[in-house]
N, C-alpha and C positions, 0 to 999 in steps of 0.2 A: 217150182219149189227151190228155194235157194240152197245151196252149198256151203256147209260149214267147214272152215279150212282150220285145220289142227297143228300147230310145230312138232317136233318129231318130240318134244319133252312127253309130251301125252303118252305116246305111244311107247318109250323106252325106261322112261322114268329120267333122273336126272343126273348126269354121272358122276362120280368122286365127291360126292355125298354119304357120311354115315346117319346110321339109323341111330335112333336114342328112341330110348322112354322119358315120359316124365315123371318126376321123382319128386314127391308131394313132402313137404318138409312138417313140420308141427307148426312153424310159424305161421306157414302158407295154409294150413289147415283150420285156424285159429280163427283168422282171419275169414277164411268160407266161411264159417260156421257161425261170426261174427255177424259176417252182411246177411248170411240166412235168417237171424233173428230183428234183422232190424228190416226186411223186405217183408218177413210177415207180419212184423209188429204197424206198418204200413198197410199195409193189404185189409188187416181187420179195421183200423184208422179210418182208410177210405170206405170199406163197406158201410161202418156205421154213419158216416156222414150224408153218403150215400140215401142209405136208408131215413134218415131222419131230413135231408131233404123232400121226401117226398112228401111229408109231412105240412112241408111248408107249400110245397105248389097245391097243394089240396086235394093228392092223387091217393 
């Protein structure tokens, strides 16, 4: 079985680093909300082609 060798980051974390949150702006939210409607408006896109291909192979 091989040996997985680790740096000490792993195991102590990483020193003289602060911690943050991230801080979701309106703009940055706009935007999510944005590519959410054009990923589904996609998504239904390709089902129905989908579907209406199968039409065409004769399935």
């Amino acid at each position: 079985m091989a040996k997985l060798f680790l740096r000490d980051a792993c195991y102590d974390g990483i020193k003289n680093v602060e911690e943050r949150k991230m801080q979701n702006k309106p703009q940055h939210e706009a935007l999510v909300k944005e590519a959410n409607k054009r990923i589904e408006k996609n998504r239904i896109r390709y089902a129905t082609a989908y579907k209406n291909a199968g039409s065409y192979l004769g399935k």
